[in-house]
C-alpha positions in Angstrom: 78.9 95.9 73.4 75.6 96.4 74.6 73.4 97.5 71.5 71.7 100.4 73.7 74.8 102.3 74.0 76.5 104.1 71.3 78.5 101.8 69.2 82.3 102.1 69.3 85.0 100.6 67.5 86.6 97.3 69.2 89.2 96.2 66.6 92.8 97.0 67.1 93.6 100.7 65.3 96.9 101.1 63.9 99.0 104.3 65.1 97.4 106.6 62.0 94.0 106.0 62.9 94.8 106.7 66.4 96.6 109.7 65.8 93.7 111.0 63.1 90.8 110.4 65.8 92.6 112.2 68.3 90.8 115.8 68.1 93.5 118.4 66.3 95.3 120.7 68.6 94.5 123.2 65.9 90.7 123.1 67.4 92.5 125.0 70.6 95.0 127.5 69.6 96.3 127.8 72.8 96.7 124.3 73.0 100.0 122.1 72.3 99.4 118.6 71.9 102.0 117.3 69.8 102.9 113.6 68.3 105.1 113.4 71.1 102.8 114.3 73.8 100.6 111.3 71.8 103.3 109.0 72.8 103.7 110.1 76.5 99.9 109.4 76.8 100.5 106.1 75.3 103.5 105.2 77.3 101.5 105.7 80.2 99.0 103.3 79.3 101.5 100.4 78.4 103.6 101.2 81.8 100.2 101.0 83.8 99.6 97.5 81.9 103.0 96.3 82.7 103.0 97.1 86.7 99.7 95.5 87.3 100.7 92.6 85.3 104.2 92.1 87.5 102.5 92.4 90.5 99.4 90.3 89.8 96.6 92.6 90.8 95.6 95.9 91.0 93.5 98.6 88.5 94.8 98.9 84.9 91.7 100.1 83.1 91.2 103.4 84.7 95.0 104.3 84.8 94.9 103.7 80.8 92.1 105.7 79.8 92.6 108.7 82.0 95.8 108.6 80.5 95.2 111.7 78.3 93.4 113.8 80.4 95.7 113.0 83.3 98.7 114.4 81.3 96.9 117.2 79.9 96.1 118.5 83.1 99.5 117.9 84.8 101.8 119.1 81.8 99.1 122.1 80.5 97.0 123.3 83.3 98.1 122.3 87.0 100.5 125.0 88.4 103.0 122.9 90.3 107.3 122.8 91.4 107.9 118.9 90.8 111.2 120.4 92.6 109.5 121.8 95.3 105.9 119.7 95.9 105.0 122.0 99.0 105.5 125.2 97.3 102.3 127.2 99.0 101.2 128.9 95.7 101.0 125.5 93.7 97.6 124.2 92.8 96.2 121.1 94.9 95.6 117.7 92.9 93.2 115.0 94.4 92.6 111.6 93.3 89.4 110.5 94.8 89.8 106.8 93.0 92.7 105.7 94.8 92.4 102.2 93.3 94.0 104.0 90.2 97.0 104.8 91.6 98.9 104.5 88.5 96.8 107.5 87.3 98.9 109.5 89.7 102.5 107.6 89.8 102.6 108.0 86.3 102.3 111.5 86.1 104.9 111.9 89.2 107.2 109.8 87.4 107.3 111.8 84.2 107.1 115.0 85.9 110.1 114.6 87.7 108.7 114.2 91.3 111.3 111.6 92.1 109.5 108.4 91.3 111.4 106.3 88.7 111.3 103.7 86.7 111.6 100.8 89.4 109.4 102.4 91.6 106.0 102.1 89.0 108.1 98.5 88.6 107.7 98.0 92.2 103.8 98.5 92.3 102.3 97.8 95.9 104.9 95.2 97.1 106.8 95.9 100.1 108.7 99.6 100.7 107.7 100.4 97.8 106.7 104.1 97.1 104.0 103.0 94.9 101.2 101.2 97.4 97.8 100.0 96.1 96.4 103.3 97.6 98.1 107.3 97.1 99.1 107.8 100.8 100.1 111.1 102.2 103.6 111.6 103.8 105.0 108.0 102.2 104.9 109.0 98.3 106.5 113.0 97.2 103.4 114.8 95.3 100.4 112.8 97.1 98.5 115.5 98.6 96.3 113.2 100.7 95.7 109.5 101.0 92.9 108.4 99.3 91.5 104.7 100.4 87.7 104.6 100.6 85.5 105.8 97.9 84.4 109.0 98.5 86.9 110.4 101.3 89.2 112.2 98.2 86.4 114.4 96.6 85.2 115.4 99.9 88.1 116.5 101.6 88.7 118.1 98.4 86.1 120.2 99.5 87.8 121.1 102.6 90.9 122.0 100.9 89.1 124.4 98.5 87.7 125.8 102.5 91.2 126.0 103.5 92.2 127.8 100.5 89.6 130.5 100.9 90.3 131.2 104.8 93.9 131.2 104.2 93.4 134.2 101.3 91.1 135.8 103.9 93.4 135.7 106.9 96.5 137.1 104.8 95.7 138.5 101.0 91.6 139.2 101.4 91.5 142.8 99.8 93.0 141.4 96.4 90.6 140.9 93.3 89.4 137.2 92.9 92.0 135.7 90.7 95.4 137.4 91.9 96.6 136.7 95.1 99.4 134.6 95.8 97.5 132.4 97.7 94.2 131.9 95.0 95.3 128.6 93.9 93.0 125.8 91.7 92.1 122.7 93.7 91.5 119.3 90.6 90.0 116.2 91.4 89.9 113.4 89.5 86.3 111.4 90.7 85.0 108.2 89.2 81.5 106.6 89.9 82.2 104.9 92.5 83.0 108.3 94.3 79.8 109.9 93.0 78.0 106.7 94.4 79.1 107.2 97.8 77.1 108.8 100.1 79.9 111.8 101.6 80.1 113.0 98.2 76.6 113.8 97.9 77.0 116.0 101.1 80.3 117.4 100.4 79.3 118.5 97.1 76.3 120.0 98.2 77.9 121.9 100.6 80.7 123.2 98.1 77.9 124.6 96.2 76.5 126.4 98.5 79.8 127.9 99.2 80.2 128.4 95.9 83.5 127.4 95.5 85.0 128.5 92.5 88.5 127.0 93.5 87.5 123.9 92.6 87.5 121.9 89.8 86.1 118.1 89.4 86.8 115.9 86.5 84.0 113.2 86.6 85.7 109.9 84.8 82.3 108.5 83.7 82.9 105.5 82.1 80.2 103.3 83.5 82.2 100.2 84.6 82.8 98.9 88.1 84.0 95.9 90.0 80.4 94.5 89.2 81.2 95.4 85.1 78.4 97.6 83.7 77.1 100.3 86.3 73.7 100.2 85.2 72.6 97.5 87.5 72.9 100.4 90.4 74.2 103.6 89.3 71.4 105.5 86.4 71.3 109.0 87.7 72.2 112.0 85.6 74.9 112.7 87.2 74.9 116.9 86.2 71.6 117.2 86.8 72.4 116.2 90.5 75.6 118.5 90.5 73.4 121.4 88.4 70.9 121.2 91.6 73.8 121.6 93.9 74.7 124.7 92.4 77.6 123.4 90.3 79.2 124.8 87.2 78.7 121.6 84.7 79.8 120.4 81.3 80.1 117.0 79.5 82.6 116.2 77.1 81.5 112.8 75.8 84.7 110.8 73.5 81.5 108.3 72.1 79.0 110.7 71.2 80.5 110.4 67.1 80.0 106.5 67.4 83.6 106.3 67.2 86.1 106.4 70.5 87.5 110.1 69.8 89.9 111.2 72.5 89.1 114.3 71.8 92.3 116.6 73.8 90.9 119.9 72.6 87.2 119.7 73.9 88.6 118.5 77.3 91.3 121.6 77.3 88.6 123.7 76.7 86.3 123.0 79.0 89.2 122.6 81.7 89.8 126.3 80.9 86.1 127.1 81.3 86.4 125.4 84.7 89.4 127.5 86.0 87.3 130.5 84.4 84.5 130.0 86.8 84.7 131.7 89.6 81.7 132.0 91.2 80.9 128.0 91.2 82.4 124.4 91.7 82.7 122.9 88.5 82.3 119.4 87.4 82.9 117.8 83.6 81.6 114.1 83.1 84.5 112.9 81.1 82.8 110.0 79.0 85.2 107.2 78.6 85.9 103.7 77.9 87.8 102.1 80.8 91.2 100.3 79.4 90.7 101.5 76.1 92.6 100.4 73.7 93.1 96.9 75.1 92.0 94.7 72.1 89.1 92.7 74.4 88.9 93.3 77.8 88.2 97.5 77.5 84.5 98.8 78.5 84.5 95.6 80.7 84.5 94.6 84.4 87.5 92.5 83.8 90.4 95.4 83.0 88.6 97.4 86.5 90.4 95.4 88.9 93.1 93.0 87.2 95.7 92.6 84.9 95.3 92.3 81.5 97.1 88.6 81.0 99.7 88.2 78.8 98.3 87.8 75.3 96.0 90.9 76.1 98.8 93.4 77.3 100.5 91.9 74.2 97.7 92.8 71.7 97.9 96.3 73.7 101.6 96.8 72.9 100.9 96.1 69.4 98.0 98.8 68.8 100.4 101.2 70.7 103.4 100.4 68.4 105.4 99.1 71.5 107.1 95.9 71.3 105.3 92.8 73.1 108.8 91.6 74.0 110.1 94.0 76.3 108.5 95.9 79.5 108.7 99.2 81.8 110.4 101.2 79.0 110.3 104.7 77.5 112.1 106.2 74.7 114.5 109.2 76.4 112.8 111.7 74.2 109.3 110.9 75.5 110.5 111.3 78.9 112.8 114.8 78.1 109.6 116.2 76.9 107.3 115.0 79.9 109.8 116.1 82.2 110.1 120.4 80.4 107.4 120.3 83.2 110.5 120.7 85.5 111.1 123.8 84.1 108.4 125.2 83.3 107.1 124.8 87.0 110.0 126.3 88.2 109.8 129.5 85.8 106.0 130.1 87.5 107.7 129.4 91.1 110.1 132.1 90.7 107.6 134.4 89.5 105.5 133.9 92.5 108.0 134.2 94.3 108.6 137.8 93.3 105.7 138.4 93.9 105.5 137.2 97.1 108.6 139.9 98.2 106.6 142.5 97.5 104.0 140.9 99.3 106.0 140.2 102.3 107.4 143.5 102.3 104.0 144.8 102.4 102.1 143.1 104.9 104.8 142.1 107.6 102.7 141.1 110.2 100.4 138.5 107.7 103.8 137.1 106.7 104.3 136.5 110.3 101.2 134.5 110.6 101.9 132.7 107.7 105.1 131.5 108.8 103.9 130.1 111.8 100.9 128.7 110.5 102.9 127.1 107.9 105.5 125.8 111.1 102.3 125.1 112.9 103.6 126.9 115.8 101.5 128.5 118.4 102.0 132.8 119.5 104.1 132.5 122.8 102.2 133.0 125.6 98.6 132.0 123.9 98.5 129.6 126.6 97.4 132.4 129.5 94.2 132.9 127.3 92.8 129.9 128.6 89.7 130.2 131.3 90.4 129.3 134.3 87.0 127.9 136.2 86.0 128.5 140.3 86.3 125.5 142.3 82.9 124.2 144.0 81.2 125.7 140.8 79.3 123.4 138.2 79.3 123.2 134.2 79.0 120.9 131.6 81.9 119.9 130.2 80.3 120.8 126.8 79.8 124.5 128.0 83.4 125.3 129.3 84.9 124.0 125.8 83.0 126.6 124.3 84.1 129.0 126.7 87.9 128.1 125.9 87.0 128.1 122.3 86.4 132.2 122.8 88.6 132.7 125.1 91.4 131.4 123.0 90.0 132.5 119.2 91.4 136.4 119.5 94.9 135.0 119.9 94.7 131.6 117.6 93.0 133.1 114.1 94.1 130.2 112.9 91.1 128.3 115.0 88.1 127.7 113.3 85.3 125.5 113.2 81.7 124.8 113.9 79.1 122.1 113.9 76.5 119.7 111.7 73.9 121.7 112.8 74.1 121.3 116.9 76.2 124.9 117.3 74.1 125.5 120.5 74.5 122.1 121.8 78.0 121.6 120.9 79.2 125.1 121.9 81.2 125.3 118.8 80.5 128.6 118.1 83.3 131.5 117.7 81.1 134.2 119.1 82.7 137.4 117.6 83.2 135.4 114.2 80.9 135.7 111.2 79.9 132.9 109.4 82.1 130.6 106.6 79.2 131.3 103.9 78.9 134.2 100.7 77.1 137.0 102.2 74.3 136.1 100.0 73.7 133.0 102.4 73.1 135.4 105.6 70.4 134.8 107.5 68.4 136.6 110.6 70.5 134.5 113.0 73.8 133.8 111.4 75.7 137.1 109.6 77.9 135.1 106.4 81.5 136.5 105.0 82.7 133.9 102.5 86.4 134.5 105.0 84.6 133.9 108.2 85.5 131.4 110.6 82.0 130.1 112.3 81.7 126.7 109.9 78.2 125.1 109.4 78.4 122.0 107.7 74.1 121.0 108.4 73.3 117.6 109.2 76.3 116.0 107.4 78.3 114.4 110.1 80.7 112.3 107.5 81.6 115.7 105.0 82.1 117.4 108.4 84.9 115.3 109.2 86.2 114.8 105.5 86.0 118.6 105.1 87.7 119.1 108.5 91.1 116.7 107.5 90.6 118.7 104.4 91.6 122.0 105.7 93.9 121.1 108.3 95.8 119.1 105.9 95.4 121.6 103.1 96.2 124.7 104.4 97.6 123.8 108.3 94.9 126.0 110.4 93.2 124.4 112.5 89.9 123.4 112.2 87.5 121.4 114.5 84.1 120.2 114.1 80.6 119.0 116.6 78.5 116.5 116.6 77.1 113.9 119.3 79.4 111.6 120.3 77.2 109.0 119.3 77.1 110.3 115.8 80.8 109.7 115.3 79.8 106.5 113.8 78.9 108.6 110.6 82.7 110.1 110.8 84.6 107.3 111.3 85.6 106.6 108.0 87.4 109.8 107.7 88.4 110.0 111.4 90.2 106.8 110.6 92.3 108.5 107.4 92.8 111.3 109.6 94.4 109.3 112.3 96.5 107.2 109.4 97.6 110.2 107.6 98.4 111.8 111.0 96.2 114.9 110.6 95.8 117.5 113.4 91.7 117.7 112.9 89.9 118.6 115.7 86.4 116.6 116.8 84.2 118.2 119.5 81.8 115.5 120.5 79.3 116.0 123.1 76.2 114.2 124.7 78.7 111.5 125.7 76.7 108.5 127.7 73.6 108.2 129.1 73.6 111.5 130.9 71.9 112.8 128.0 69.1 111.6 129.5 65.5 111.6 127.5 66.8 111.2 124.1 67.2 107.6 125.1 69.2 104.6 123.5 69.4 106.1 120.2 71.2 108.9 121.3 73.1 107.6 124.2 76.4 106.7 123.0 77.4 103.2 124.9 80.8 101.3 122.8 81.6 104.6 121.4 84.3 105.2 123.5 86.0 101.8 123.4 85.8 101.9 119.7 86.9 105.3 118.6 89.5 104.1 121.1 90.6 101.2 119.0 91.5 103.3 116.5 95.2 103.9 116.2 96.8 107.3 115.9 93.9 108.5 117.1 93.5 110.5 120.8 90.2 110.4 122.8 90.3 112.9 125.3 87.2 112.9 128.2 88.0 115.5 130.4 86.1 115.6 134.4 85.5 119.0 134.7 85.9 122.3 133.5 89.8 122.5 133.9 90.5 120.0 132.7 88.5 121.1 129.3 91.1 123.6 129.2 94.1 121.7 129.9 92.8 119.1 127.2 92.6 122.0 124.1 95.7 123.2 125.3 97.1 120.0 125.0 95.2 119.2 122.1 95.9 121.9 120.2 99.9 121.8 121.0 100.1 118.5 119.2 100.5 118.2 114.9 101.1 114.5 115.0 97.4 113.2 115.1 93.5 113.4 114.9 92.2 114.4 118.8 88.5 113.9 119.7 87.2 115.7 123.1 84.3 113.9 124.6 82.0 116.6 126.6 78.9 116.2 128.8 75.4 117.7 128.4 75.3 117.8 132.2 76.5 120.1 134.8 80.1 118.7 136.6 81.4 119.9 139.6 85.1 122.0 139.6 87.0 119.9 141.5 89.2 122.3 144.4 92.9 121.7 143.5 94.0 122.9 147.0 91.8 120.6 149.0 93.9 117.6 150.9 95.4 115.3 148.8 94.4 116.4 145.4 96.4 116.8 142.1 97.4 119.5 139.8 95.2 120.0 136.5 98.5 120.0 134.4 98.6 116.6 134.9 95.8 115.9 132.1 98.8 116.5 129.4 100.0 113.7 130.7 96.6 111.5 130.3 96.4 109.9 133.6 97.1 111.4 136.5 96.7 111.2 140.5 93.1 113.5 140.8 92.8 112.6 144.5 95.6 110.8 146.3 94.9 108.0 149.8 95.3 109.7 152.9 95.6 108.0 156.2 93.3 109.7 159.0 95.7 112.7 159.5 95.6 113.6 156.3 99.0 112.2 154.9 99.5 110.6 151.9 99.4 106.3 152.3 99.6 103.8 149.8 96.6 103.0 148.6 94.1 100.4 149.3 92.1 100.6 146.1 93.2 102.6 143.1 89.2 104.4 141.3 90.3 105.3 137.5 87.4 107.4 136.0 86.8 109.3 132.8 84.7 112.4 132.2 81.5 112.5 134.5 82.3 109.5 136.5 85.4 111.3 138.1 83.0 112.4 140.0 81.7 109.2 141.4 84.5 108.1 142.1 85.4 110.9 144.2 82.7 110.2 146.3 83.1 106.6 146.4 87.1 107.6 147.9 85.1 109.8 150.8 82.7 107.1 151.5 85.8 104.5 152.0 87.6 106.8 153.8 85.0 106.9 156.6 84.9 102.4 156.3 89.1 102.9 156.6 89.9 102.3 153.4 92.3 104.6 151.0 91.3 105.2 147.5 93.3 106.7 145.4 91.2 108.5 142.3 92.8 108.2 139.1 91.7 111.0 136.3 92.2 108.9 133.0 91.0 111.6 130.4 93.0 110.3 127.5 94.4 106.5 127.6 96.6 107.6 124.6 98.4 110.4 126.2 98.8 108.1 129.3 100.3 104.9 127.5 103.0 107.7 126.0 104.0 108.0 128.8 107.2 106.1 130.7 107.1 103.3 132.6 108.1 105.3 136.1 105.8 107.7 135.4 102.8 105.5 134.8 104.0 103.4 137.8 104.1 106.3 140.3 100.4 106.8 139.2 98.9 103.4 138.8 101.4 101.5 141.6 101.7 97.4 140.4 101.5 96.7 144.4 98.0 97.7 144.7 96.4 95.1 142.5 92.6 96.0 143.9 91.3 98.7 141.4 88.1 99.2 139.7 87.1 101.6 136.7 84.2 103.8 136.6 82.7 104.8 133.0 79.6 105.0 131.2 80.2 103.3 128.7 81.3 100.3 127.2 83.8 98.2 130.0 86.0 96.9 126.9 89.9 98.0 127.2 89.3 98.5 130.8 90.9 95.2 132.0 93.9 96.6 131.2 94.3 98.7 133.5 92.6 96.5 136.3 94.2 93.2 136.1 92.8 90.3 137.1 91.5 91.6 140.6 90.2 94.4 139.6 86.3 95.5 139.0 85.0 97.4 136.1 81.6 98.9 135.9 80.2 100.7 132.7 77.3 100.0 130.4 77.5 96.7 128.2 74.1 96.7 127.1 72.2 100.0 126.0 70.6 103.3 128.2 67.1 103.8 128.2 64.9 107.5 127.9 64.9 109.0 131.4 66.3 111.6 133.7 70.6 111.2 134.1 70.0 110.6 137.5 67.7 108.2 137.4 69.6 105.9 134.9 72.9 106.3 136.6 70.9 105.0 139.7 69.1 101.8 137.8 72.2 101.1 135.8 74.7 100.8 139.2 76.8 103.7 137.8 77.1 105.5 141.9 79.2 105.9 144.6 77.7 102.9 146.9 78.3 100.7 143.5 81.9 102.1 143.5 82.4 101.1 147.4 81.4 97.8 146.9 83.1 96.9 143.7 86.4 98.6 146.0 85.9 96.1 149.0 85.4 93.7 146.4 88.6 93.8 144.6 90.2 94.1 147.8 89.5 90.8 149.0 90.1 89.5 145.2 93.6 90.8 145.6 94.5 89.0 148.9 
């Protein structure tokens, strides 16, 4: 033990000195913490030894000493149905550490959630319910998967968001405290989390929120992969959190000089926490990672692996289990655990009394609550939508915030807003007031802490965390805007929003080099192809201003996955459905679809010479590049490819009918990135894009140095025409 921290004891305490160290539940009168409840919390540590050690790998340390405050806050403070995990008046637990994933298993299994015995026994092998990670949808009373460090605290945010809009759309004249949808949002952090950079704008924004709903237990026990955190991690934490505007306390278990698990001075302060409403709150929990493993605790080595068998022995024996035997626990200790059962159901059926009267009440709020919670849309929303004059132009950008509007009066559900680019991503619900206190008003922006108009300032990465957040949390709908190119900063949580199969919203704009000026730092160029090559994940880049409204409608239609619409900053043209030849707008549901079919010179439909797929603002090209070949004799057929997704959904007669396998000459037109594209134009085909980065001018002129026209389109056509003889 270093000498500059507080000594503790190391040597293997027998079961009386445990029990006397542990604080008196006499400290707390409305605490219970009982010799039996001391062997729960011990039970948990041994079980969290043994699954790690069957499996070989995985994090005991954390799992043991959170042990105790883990169970306090699951059998004395959490309101939750282990009968009914998705009762809507239950309080909302994250684990932001999802190494520890015995942490949470352990509670589900003695709560009664359905885990058993051979499922902790089963620890991430394969089928199991217990991965190495939490994930949502695979394990019953997982909230949200939590992977990367980081991702868990700050949607944690977002559901503390959700929970606020939700009490204002259905309960908001209630006092703070007694709705039926006020409900406490816990998270369990550790340093890595408070290391990571999304936390540090999540939390920042949650204080400025001030977002009493949510609650933050800070495991600081200064050990990571790398053993003692000092090499990189010295902050004071609550000093940083203090600054956000944070509620703070510290409840330190080494500040005697002895390791006191002291039960009462958490309870209390996790009272205190619930208390404050006004503020986030955060208590830095000081412990000692694996204690009371006889040599490996307050080390490196119990972080990430198992103990080893004389280790988990010597364990056994300070707990008063035997050595010999694994994965048990005495019937009484799991009776007792389990009273949670009943005592969750006693506060459902209350609620749900309560929600009657409620119901009764306000009808028409129960009405939106049911669909919300079905995630259906009104019938007949979908005549809201805009529809734009042909032979007019707009960016792309512009007529997404003109279906935003239009739709927002019949969708309350819709919310959103950007990282601080409202007037360049158009994000902006018009007759909305702002997500923010009242306090936070300013001359431009009028705040109602149940607004809908979200501002998350220049924190692209808790935008998106925040964003899976609520939709996950409380099942509005929420988007956020930022550049396209800034999606980088988001891809971590679009990529848990895509595997948790979250219907978040992203509104990038400023989508290739027809941003012009900013130049290559702005101009997004394998964006595209890689936001692409994320699974689960739909990447829709409309052509023009109809089809902007036929990609939210599809968009918001679907609850199975993570949507991104790509917009321009330029004006596009309106294409003229009626004119010869061209296609129906509905078609963009579909992802691909016939834009402009081949006519021969009378006018009648032919089968293509040349099939010209586009996305976005190079629809347009290629529309010109079809008229162009039509005066050489040669029929082009212009394929609208908004979202490759939607498209590969769809059958194999349907994508034939649009992309024929006869015509083997084809060529793509994007500005972007050419990767994926030989896909779709085999081996005679021609693709031309941008593999190499933009440069600071005018659109126009760097669409014209870069080849990205209609003559470039005509040649690459003839060319793939001879290719394919």
């Amino acid at each position: 033990m270093p000498s500059r921290r507080v000594p503790l004891r190391r040597q293997i305490l027998s079961s009386q000195e445990r029990n006397h160290i542990v604080a008196p539940q006499t400290e707390v009168a409305e605490l219970s913490w009982t010799q039996t409840d001391e062997r729960a919390v011990d039970t948990i540590r041994v079980l969290a030894a043994d699954a790690v050690e069957k499996v070989g790998s995985g994090h005991p340390g954390t799992a043991m000493s959170l042990a105790p405050a883990a169970y306090l806050l699951f059998q004395k403070h959490m309101r939750h149905d282990p009968k009914d995990p998705d009762w809507a008046g239950r309080d909302r637990f994250v684990l932001s550490p999802g190494h520890t994933s015995l942490t949470l298993y352990l509670q589900l299994f003695l709560s009664g959630y359905g885990l058993e015995m051979e499922d902790i026994e089963a620890l991430r092998t394969w089928g199991a319910k217990t991965p190495g990670h939490p994930e949502y949808g695979h394990t019953t009373g997982v909230e949200i998967t939590t992977g990367p460090l980081g991702q868990g605290l700050a949607s944690a945010v977002g559901f503390a968001y959700g929970q606020r809009r939700l009490r204002g759309l259905l309960d908001p004249e209630t006092p703070a405290g007694e709705s039926l949808f006020d409900h406490t949002v816990w998270v369990i952090a550790s340093d890595g989390d408070l290391q990571e950079g999304v936390t540090s704008e999540a939390s920042s924004l949650a204080g400025h929120q001030e977002l009493g709903n949510l609650v933050v237990i800070y495991d600081d026990n200064k050990i990571s992969i790398e053993d003692d955190t000092d090499v990189a991690f010295t902050e004071d934490v609550l000093k940083r959190y203090e600054a956000y505007g944070w509620h703070t306390q510290r409840v330190d278990w080494t500040e005697s000089g002895e390791y006191v698990e002291d039960i009462a001075g958490l309870d209390a302060a996790l009272t205190a926490a619930k208390s404050e409403t006004s503020r986030p709150s955060i208590i830095s929990l000081r412990t000692v990672i694996g204690f009371p493993s006889p040599t490996k605790q307050n080390t490196g080595g119990i972080h990430g692996s198992k103990l080893g068998g004389e280790e988990l022995a010597g364990l056994k024996k300070v707990l008063n289990f035997d050595p010999e035997q694994s994965f048990v626990i005495e019937d009484e200790i799991l009776a007792h655990a389990r009273q949670v059962v009943d005592r969750g159901q006693a506060a459902h059926e209350a609620w749900n009394a309560s929600f009657e009267a409620w119901s009764a009440a306000n009808p028409e709020a129960k009405q939106l609550l049911e669909r919300i919670e079905k995630r259906e849309l009104p019938d007949g929303w979908e005549t809201s939508l805009p529809v734009f004059e042909a032979g007019s132009s707009i960016a792309t950008r512009s007529a997404s915030g003109k279906v935003i509007n239009a739709i927002a009066e019949v969708l309350p559900e819709l919310w959103g807003g950007s990282a601080d680019l409202a007037g360049s991503n158009n994000t902006t619900i018009e007759s909305a007031k702002s997500f923010i206190p009242a306090s936070r008003s300013t001359d431009k922006w009028s705040g109602d802490p149940y607004g809908r108009v979200l501002h998350f300032g220049i924190r692209e990465h808790a935008a998106a965390a925040i964003t899976n957040g609520i939709v996950l949390s409380s099942k509005t709908r929420a988007f956020n805007g930022t550049f396209l190119i800034f999606s980088d900063y988001q891809r971590p949580a679009i990529r848990l929003a895509a595997l948790m199969g979250v219907p978040s919203i992203f509104v990038w704009t400023h989508d290739s080099i027809g941003l012009g000026e900013d130049g290559p730092t702005h101009q997004p160029v394998e964006q595209l192809a890689s936001l692409r090559a994320i699974p689960n994940l739909d990447v829709v880049r409309p052509a023009d201003a109809n089809e902007v409204a036929w990609a939210w409608k599809t968009i918001l239609e679907n609850n199975e996955n993570p949507a991104g619409i790509v917009l321009t900053r330029q004006n596009l043209p309106v294409f003229d459905r009626n004119a010869a030849g061209f296609g129906d707008v509905s078609g963009v549901a579909k992802g691909g679809y016939t834009l402009a079919d081949a006519l021969d010179a009378d006018g009648n439909p032919v089968t293509p010479d040349v099939l010209l797929l586009a996305t976005g603002s190079e629809v347009e090209i290629a529309v010109e590049a079809r008229e162009a070949l039509a005066a050489d004799g040669v029929a082009a057929r212009v394929v609208s490819l908004p979202s490759v997704e939607w498209f590969n959904k769809q059958d194999a007669a349907y994508r034939e009918s649009v992309l024929p396998a006869v015509v083997k000459a084809r060529v793509s037109i994007e500005a972007g990135s050419t990767l994926g594209w030989r896909e779709f134009v085999g081996d005679a085909g021609r693709t031309i894009g941008l593999d190499h980065f933009g440069a600071s001018a005018d659109y126009k002129t760097l669409y014209r140095e870069f080849g990205l026209t209609s003559e470039a389109v005509v040649a690459a056509a003839k060319d793939s025409i001879a290719a394919s003889k």
